[in-house]
N, C-alpha and C positions, 0 to 999 in steps of 0.2 A: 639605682646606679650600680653597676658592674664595678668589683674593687679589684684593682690592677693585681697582677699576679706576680708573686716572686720571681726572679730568673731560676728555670732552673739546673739543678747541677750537672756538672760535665758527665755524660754518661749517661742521664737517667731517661728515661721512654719518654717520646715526646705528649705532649698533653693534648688530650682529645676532648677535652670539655669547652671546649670554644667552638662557636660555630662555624668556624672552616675547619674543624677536624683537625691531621698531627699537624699544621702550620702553627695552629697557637692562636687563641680567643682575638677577636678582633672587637674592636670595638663600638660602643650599642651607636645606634644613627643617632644622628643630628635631629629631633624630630619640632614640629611646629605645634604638637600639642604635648600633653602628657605622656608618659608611657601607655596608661591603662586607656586613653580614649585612641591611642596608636594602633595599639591590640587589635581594640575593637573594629577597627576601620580593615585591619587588615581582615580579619574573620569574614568582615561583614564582602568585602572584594572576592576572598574566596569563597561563599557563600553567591554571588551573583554570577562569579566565574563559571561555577560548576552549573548552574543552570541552565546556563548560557551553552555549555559544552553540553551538555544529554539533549537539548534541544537538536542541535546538530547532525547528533546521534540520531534521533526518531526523524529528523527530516528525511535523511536518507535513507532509511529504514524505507518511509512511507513512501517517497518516490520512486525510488525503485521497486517496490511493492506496487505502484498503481503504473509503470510504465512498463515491467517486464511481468509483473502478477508470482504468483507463487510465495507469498509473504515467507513465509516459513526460511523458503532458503537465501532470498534475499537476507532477511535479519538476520539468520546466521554466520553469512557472509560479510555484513556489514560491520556486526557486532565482534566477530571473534577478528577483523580485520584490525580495527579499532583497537582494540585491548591488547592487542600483540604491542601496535605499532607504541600504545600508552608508554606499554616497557620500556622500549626503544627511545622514547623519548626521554623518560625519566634517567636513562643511563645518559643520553644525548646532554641534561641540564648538567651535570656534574660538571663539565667543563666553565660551566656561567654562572658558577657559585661566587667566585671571587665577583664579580659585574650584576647583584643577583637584579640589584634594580635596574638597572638598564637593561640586563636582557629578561628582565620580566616584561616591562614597558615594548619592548620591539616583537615579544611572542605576543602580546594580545593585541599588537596592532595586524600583525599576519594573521594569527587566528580570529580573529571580527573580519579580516578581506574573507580570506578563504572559506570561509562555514559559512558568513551571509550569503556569500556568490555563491554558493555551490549548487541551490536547487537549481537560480536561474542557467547556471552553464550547462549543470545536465539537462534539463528541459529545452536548451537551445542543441544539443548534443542530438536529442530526442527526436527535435520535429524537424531541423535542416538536415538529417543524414540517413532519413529514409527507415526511422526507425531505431529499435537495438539490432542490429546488422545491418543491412544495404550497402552503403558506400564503406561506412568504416570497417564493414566486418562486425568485430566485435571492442570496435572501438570506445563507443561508449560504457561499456561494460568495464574497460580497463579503466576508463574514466572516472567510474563509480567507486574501482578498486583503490585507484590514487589518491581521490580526497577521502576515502577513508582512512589510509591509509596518513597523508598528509594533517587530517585533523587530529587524528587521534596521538601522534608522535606532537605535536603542540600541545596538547592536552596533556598529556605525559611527562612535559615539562613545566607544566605549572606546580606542581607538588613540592618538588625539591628547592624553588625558587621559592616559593611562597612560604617554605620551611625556616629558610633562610634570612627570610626577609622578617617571620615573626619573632625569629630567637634575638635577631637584631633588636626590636626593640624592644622588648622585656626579658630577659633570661632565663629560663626556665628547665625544668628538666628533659630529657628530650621525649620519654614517655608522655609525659604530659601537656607535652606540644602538640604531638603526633593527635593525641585525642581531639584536643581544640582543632585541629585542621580539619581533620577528616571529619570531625563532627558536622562541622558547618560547610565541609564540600556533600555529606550525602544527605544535609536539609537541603540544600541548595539544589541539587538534584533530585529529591522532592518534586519542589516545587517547580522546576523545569520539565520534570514529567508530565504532571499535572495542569502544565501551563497548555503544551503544547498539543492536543486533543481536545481540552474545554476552552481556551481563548484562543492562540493563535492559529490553529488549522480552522475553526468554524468564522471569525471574525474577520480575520487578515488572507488568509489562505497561505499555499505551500511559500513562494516566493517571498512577499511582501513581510512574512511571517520571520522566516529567514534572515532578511535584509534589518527586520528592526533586531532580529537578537545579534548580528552582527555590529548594527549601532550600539547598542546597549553593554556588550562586551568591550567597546572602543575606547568608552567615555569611563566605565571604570574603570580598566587597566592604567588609562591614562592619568588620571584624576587621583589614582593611589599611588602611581607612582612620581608625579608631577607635584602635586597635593604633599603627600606623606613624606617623601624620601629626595625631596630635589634637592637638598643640599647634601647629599652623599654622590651625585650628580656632575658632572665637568658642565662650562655652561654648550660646550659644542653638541656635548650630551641632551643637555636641556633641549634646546634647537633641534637637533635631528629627529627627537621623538616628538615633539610638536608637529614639525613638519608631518612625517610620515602619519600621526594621527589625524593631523589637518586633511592629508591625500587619501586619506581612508577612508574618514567620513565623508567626503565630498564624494568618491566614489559608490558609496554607500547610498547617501541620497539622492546623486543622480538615477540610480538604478531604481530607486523605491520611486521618484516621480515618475519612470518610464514603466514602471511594469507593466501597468496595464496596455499601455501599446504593445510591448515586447510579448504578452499571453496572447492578444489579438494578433498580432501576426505570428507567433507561435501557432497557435491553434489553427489562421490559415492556412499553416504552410501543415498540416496535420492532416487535416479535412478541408481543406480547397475554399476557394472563395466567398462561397455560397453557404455560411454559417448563418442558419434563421436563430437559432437557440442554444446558447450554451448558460448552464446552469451549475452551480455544486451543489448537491443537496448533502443533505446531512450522511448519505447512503453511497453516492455516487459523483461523478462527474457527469451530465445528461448532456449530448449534443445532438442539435436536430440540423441536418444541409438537404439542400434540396428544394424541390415541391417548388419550384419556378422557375419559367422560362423553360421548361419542359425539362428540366433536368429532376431524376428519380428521388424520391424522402430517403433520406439514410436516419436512422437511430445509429448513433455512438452513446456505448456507456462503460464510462470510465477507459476511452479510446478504444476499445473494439466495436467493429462495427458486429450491432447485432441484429437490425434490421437494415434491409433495402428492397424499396418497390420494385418489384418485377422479378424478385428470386424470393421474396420471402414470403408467397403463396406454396412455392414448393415447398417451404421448410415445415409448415403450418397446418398443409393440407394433408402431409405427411405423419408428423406430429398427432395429428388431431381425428383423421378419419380412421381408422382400422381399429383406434379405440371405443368408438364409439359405434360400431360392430355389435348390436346386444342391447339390451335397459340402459337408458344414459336418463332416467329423471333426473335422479339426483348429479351433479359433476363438479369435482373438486382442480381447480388450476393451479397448482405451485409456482410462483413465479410469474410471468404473462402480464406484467403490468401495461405493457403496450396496448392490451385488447385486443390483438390478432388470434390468440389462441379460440379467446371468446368469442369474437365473430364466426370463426369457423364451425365452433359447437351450436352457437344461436340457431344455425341455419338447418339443426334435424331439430322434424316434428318432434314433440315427447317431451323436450327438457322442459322442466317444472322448476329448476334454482339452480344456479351455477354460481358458487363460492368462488372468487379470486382472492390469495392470499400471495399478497406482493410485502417485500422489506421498504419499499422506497416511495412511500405515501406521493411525494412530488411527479415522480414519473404516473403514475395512475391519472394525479391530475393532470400531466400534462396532455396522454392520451385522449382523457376527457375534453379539453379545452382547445388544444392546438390545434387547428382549422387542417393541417396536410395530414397530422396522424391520426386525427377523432377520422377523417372521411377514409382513410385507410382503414381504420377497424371498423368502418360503418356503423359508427355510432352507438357501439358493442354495450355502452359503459349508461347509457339511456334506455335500457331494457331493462326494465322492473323486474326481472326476475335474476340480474345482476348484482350479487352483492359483493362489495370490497372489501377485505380486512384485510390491515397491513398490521407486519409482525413476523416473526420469525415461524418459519413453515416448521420447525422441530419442536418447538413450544404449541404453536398450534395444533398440530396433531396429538400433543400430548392431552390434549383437555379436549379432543374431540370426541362424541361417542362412540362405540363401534356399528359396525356394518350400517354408516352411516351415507356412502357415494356405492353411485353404481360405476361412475368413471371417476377415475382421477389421472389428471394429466400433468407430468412434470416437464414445466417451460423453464431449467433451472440451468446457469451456467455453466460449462465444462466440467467436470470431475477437477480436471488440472491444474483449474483454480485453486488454492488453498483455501480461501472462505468458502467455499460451497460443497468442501468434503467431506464434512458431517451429512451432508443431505444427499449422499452418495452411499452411508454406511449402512451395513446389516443392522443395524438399532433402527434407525431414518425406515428403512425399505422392513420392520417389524410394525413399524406403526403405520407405516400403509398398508400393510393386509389386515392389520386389525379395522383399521373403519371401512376397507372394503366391500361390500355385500358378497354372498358367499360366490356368487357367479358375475363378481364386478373385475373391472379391467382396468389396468395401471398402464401409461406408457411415457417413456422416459428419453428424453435426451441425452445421448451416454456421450456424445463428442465425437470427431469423423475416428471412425474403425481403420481406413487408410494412413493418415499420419499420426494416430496417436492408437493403434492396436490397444497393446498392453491396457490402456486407460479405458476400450471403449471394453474388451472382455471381465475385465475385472470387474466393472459393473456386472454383467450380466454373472457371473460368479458369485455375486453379493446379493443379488437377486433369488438365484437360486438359493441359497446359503438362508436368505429369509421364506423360505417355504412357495416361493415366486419364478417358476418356470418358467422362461421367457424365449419369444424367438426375436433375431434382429435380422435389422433392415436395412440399406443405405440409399440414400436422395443426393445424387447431384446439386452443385448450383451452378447455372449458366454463368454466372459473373465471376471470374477470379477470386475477387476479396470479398465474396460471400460468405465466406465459413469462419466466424470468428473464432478465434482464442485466446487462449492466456500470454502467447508469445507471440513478440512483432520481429522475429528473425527472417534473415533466407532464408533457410531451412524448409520453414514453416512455409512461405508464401511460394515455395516450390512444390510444394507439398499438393496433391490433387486436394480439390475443391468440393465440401461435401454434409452431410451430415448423415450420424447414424443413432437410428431409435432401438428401442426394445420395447415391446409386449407384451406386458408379463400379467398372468392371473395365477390364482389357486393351481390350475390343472393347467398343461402347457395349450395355448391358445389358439387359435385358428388365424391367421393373416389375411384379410381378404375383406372388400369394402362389404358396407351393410346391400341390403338389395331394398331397404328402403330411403337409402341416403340420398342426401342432396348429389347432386352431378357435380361430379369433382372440375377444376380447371386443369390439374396438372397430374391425376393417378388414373391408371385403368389398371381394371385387376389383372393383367398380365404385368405391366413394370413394376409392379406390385411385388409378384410373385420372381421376375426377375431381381428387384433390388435385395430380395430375403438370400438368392443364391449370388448374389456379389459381395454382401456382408459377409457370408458363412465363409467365403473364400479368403475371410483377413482372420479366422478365427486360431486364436493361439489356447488351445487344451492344458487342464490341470493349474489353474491360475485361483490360488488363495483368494479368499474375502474380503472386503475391505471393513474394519470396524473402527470405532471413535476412539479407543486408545492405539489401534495400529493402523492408521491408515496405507493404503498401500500404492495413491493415485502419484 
């Protein structure tokens, strides 16, 4: 118990050891339990709070990471948006010290709406508005800016309330307050860290995921404040935060029984009606449309489209023949999990083993299994001289022997991806010429040379840089949204439609089909020779290297 304080005398500085600061010590709550199981409850609230909030945090991290790509700048955008806004908000509670429980109680009823809903509003942002641009410009982008910005100023005000609310019921010094809080806000985000990659992204997914930690924020804000503090409470008080938590969580759980309608038609309004397969693998998002009724197979992964029947012979045949120009026994695939790379190599005489090394074991199987995409790779993945290993193509290489392929062909995402920028750098492109054979041949998917220059040179910079003299290329694709990428802008979809390689060996290479190769469907060595002088014509000179401590894509 708190002993009442003298008055004190006319003149002297007012007294700061009360928990409203110069007003003067107020007095400890009313509580329904002990002091010390009071404590505890509140710790233990901020402790659930703070996991609750970093969960928040990494959702939209990760959404916007898997909707616009480029993690990197996303999370830093998200993250330093956030922690600004925390400030702001922390300055923002000072005025709700005097009211700390009731405007504790109405912040975690806002913040459980706001954080649960927010994957599902951007992902509705996402696939009704034509993308990150189309209609809204770059609307949903500002969107992503707001609820960070929105969360993290509610977040920011939980600190000082919750400061407030612990000095209330036991007294303490404020050093040693401060420890207890923050101790069990940065266990609490812990485990909110940790929650949110090993349970709720693999079990529940983005949304769903969201939506319960938004529940789970509801009922303990409510429950510590309703629970612990209600008789510091008016009863009007009582009532309006019932209410607003009664409309929250109803809100909450309407949204969680509808999700999965809301993803399915999400997703068709993405990729159109005609969705045979959508999958999340531990690696990716896998969608298969198409392949009925005469409409073309698309592969989507992680929403870009990266395969489509009737343009992805060019990209493959491309890819894949000019390298194998020379001894291809041996051939090494980075990436290719679809099997189209390997169908293309299956079909010259001479190969004796053709190593696939894919990240995403489920797409391989799918390749294998799915009746429109196994008949697409013609059945690539049933050729005993196919072998699978899934795994990271940079670990791999490291425990491979040397001058062990006579081809290796990199089927690997954009450079401008951020996960796939290690396999882009002079380290990555060191270990491909070491298992090389001394007269083997590497060729690489660098990203169209037209809308993304700078990305497709720098490769070929990093190339050279790894002892790898390379010439480039570029392939058309007759379809518009043939050429996938990291970004779903205007910009981008205005962008000519394309893809460009490099061929790179020890000594700089020759371009041009084998004269014992299969019959191409879509090269002759003249477009050949012309797509080498339409590449050179985007070529930007004197462009740094890209390596794993500086990336440069």
């Amino acid at each position: 118990m708190i002993e009442p304080h003298a008055p004190a005398p006319p003149g002297s500085p007012p007294s700061w050891d009360g928990p409203r600061g110069p007003r003067g010590p107020e007095a400890p709550a009313r509580l329904p339990v002990r002091p010390a199981v009071g404590r505890f409850l509140v710790l233990a609230g901020v402790f659930v709070c703070a996991a609750c909030g970093l969960v928040y945090e990494l959702e939209l991290v990760a959404l916007a990471s898997y909707l616009m790509g480029d993690s990197v700048t996303q999370a830093s955008v998200v993250l330093s948006v956030m922690v600004f806004a925390m400030g702001l908000g922390s300055l923002a509670a000072k005025r709700l010290r005097g009211l700390a429980a009731a405007g504790f109680g109405a912040l975690e009823a806002v913040l459980a709406l706001v954080g649960g809903s927010s994957a599902m509003v951007l992902y509705a942002a996402f696939a009704w508005t034509g993308g990150w641009g189309g209609l809204w410009g770059d609307g949903p982008r500002v969107l992503l800016v707001t609820f960070s910005l929105a969360i993290g100023v509610l977040i920011g005000a939980e600190v000082p309330l919750l400061m407030e609310l612990i000095q209330r019921v036991r007294r303490q010094d404020p050093g040693g307050a401060v420890a207890d809080l923050f101790a069990a806000d940065y266990v609490g985000a812990l485990v909110g860290g940790l929650a949110f990659p090993f349970v709720l992204l693999p079990f529940l997914g983005q949304l769903t995921g969201a939506l319960l930690t938004g529940t789970v924020n509801a009922v303990v804000g409510a429950a510590l404040v309703l629970g612990l503090f209600r008789r510091d409470l008016t009863r009007r008080s009582r009532w309006l935060l019932l209410t607003a938590n009664a409309v929250v969580l109803a809100l909450l759980a309407t949204a969680t029984v509808l999700a999965d309608d809301f993803e399915r038609a999400a997703r068709q309004a993405v990729y159109g009606q005609d969705v045979r397969v959508a999958v999340r693998t531990d690696v990716q998002e896998v969608v298969l449309t198409g392949d009925t009724d005469g409409r073309p197979l698309e592969l989507f992964l992680d929403g870009r489209l990266r395969v489509r029947d009737g343009d992805e012979r060019r990209y493959h045949e491309a890819l894949v023949l000019p390298a194998m120009n020379g001894p291809h026994a041996r051939v090494l695939v980075l990436g290719g999990g679809d099997g189209l790379a390997a169908r293309e190599i299956l079909r010259h005489p001479g190969v004796r083993r053709l190593d696939v090394v894919e990240l995403d074991p489920q797409l391989a199987r799918l390749a294998r299994q799915d009746p429109g995409l196994s008949a697409l790779n013609e059945h690539a993945y049933g050729d005993a001289r196919v072998h699978v290993v899934t795994g990271d193509a940079f670990h791999r290489l490291r425990a491979t022997p040397s001058a062990t392929y006579d081809v290796v062909i990199s089927d690997l995402p954009d450079p401008s991806a951020t996960a796939s920028t290690k396999l882009y750098s002079q380290e990555f492109y060191g270990l491909l010429r070491r298992v090389l054979a001394p007269d083997g041949r590497l060729a690489v998917h660098a990203g169209p040379p037209v809308a993304r220059p700078r990305a497709f040179w720098t490769v070929d910079a990093t190339l050279r840089a790894a002892g790898l003299p390379a010439v480039a290329y570029r392939v058309g694709a007759r379809h518009p949204g043939s050429a996938a990428g990291p970004e779903r802008t205007t910009a981008a979809l205005r962008a000519p439609r394309g893809w460009g390689f490099l061929l790179a060996a020890r000594t700089p290479p020759a371009l041009r089909l084998g004269p014992a190769a299969p019959r191409p469907h879509t090269l002759t060595p003249e477009s050949l020779a012309w797509d080498a002088r339409d590449a050179a014509r985007t070529r930007l000179p004197g462009l740094p290297p890209s390596t794993l401590v500086h990336p440069r894509y």
